[in-house]
N, C-alpha and C positions, 0 to 999 in steps of 0.2 A: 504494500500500500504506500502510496507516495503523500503528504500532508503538504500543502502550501499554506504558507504565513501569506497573510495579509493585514493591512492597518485598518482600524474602526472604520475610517470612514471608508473603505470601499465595500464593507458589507452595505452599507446603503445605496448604493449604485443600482440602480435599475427598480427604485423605487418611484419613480413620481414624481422627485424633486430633488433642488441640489444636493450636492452629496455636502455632509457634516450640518443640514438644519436641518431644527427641531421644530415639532409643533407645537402651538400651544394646549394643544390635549394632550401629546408627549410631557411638556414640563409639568402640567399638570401633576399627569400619571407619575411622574419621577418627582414631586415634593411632598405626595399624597403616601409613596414608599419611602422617603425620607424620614416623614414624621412618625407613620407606624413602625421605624425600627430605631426610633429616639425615645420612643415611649418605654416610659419604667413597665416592668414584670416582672415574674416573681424570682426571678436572679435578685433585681434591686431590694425585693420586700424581703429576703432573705439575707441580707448586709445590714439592713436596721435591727439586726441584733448588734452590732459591735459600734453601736454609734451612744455616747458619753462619752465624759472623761476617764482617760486611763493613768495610771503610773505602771513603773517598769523596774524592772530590777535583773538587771545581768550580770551572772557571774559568767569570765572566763579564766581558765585555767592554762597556765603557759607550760607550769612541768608538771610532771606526773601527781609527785608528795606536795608541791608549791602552794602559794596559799591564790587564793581567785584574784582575778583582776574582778573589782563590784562595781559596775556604770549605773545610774537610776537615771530614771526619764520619766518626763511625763505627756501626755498627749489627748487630743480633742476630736472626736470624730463627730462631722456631722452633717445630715443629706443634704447633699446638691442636686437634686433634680426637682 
């Protein structure tokens, strides 16, 4: 089987009209799948579990017997959409 490359706009060739314009029921259709895939669902409603303030506490360890390196932090989580 042999595949040829071609660039976007000569899939629209032999459509109608110039090649690389859009309609305006095209842009429509392409702002209308824009915003249903900006839209929060339940990935998002499942992250408002970790949204408050946090503190933190790290230990890291450099030798084996050594004693921890201890960093603390603290941090704010909160929705943006």
């Amino acid at each position: 089987m042999k595949l040829k490359m071609v660039a976007p706009r000569q899939l629209l060739k032999g459509q109608g009209r110039k090649t690389g314009s859009v309609t305006d029921a095209e842009k429509q259709e392409m702002q209308r799948k824009a915003e249903a895939a900006g839209t929060p669902g339940p990935a998002h409603k499942a992250l408002e579990a970790f949204v408050g303030d946090w503190k933190a506490e790290v230990k890291c360890w450099h030798e084996k017997d050594g004693q921890p390196q201890v960093s603390q932090g603290t941090g704010e989580k909160r929705v943006g959409y």
